[in-house]
N, C-alpha and C positions, 0 to 999 in steps of 0.2 A: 419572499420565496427562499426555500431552504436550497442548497446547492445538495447533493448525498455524493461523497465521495468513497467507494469501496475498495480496500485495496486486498488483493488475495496473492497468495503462494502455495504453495504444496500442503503442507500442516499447519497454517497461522501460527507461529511458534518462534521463528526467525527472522523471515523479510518482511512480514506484511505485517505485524506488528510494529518491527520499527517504522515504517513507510509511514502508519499510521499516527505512531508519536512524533515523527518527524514533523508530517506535514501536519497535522495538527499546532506546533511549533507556531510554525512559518506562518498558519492563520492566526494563532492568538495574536503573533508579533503584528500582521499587518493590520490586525484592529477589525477583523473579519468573522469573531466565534460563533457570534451570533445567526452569520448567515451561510454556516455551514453542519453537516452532520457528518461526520468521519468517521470509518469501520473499517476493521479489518478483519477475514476469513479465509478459511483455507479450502481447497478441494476435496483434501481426505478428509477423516474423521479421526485416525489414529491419536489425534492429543487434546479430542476437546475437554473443554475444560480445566484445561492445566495451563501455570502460569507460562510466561515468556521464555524461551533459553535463557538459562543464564546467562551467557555470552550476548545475548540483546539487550537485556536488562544492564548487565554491566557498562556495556560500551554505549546505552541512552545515558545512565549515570555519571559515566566520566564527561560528554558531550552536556550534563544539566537538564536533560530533558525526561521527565516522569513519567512513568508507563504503569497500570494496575491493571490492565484486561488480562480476559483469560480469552485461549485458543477453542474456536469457534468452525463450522462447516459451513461454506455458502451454499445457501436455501432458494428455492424459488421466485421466494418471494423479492429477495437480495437482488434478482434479474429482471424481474419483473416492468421496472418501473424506467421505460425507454432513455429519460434524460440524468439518472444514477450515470456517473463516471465510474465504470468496472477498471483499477487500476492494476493488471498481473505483473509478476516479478520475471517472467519467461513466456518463450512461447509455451513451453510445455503447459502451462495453467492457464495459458489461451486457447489451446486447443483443447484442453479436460471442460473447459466451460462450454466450448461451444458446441461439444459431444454432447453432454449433458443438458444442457439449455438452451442450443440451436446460436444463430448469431443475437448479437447484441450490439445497436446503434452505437454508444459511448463503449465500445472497449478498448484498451490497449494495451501497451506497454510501458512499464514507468520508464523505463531508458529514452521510450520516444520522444520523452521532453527533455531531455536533458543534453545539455549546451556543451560537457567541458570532456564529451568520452564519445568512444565511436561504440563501446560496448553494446549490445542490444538486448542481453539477458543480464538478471541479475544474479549471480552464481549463489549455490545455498552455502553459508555458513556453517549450516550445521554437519556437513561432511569434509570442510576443508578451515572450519575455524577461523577464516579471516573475516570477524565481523567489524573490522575499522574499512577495511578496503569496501566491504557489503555498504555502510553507513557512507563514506564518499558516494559512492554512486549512489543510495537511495536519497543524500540530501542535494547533488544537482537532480535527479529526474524529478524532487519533489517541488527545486524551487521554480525549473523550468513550466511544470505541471499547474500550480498556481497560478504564474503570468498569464500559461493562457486560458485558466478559466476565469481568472480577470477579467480577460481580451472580451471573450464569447459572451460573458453575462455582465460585460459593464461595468464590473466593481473597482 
């Protein structure tokens, strides 16, 4: 069984990109690649197809961690599929998903897993350029996130 982990933001471009090399990371580390499919999408459309912020790309770089995708819009299909983990950066793109595509069983928020902040949105980088403070917070909600799909599917 494949696990499909999605992580979305406003433009895929800044948070859900990193989320997704992050936590892609933390899979290869725990010896897990195989049994998972990892993506990230955004709710607009304004950047698809264009690489990462630079500012994401830099600060995966300094952190060691590789990123090559491009910015992407979550599809129907993307929602489709009841036990997808839908993972948003804010409510704001919790609430654009669930305007757009009604509820969904697995949604949340990446902060909801995470162990070491009380924050509950992940603020965007690309208006305020702190993407090391962005990168703390998305690598606890990502390791916290992994434990417990661990938990839930036994791995």
């Amino acid at each position: 069984m494949t696990i499909n982990v999605l992580f979305v933001c406003l433009g895929n471009i800044c948070r859900s990109p990193m989320a997704e090399a992050v936590f892609q990371r933390l899979v290869d580390e725990a010896g897990l690649t195989d049994q998972f499919r990892i993506d990230s999408a955004g709710t607009g459309s304004w950047h698809v197809g264009e690489k990462a912020h630079r500012g994401t790309r830099q600060i995966l770089a300094e952190h060691g961690i590789p990123y090559n995708g491009r910015a992407r819009q979550v599809t129907r299909q993307d929602m489709a599929d009841p036990h997808t983990y839908i993972i948003t950066m804010d409510q704001s793109n919790s609430d654009d998903l669930r305007r757009e595509f009604g509820n969904h069983t697995n949604q949340y928020r990446l902060l909801d897993f995470a162990r070491e902040t009380a924050v509950t949105d992940v603020p965007d980088p690309y208006y305020t350029n702190n993407f090391e403070t962005v990168y703390q917070l998305i690598s606890d909600g990502c390791q916290g996130l992994l434990e417990t799909i661990r938990q839930r599917e036994g791995l």
